[in-house]
C-alpha positions in Angstrom: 0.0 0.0 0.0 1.2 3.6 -0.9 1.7 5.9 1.5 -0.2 9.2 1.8 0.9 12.7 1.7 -1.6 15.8 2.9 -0.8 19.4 3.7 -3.5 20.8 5.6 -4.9 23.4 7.4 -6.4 22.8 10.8 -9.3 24.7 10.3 -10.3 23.1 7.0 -13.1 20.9 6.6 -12.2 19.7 3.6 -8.9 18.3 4.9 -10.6 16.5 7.8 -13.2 15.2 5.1 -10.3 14.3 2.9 -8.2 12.3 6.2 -11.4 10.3 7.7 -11.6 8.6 3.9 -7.9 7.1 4.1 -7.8 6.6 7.5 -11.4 4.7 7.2 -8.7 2.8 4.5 -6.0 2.5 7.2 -3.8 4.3 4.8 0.1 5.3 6.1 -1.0 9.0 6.2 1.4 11.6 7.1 -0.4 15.2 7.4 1.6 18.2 6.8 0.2 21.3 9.1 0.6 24.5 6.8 -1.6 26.6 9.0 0.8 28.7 10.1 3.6 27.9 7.7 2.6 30.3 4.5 6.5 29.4 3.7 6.0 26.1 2.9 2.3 26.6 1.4 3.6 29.0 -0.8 6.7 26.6 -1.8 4.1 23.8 -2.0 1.9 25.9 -4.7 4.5 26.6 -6.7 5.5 23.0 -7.3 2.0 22.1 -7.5 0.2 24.8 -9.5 -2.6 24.7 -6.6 -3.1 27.1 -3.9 -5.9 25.6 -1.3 -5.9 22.8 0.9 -5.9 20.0 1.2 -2.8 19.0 -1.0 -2.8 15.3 -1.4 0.0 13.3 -2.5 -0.1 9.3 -3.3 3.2 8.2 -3.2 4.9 10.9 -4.9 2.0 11.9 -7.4 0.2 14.3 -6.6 -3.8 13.8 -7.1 -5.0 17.0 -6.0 -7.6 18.2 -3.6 -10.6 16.7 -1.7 -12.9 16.5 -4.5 -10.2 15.1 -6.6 -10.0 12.4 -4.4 -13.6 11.8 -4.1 -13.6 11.9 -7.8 -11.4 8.7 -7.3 -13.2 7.1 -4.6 -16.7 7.6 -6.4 -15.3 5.8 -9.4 -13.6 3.5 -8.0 -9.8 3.9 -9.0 -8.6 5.4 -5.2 -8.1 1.9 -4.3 -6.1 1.2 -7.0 -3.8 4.0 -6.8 -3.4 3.2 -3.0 -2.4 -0.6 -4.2 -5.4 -1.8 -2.1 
């Protein structure tokens, strides 16, 4: 199984929607708190061409956002990328 990547805010609700999905999953999840770090947001956006949260990585592709991943989840190809 692939391991999961998400910079978040703490505030988001779309970041906590986007966490209880993979760890419902028991994905290896490692969150990134950018709440206060606008340093590493901003670095972040610039790599990824996105500037909200949640920033999701799968291994070391990055998929996007919350609906993004819903996107993947409703058609059934999250579990795939995840190597479930």
């Amino acid at each position: 199984m692939k391991s999961v990547k998400i910079y978040s805010k703490s505030f988001c609700p779309f970041c906590h929607q986007a966490v209880d999905l993979l760890e419902k999953k028991n994905v290896p999840l490692e969150i990134i708190d950018v709440t206060e770090d606008e340093e590493t947001l901003s670095n972040l956006s610039a790599e990824t061409d996105c500037t909200t949260v949640p920033q999701i990585f799968i291994g070391e592709k990055f998929i996007g956002g919350c609906d993004d991943l819903m996107h993947l989840e409703n058609n059934g190809e999250l579990d795939k990328l995840l190597g479930v």
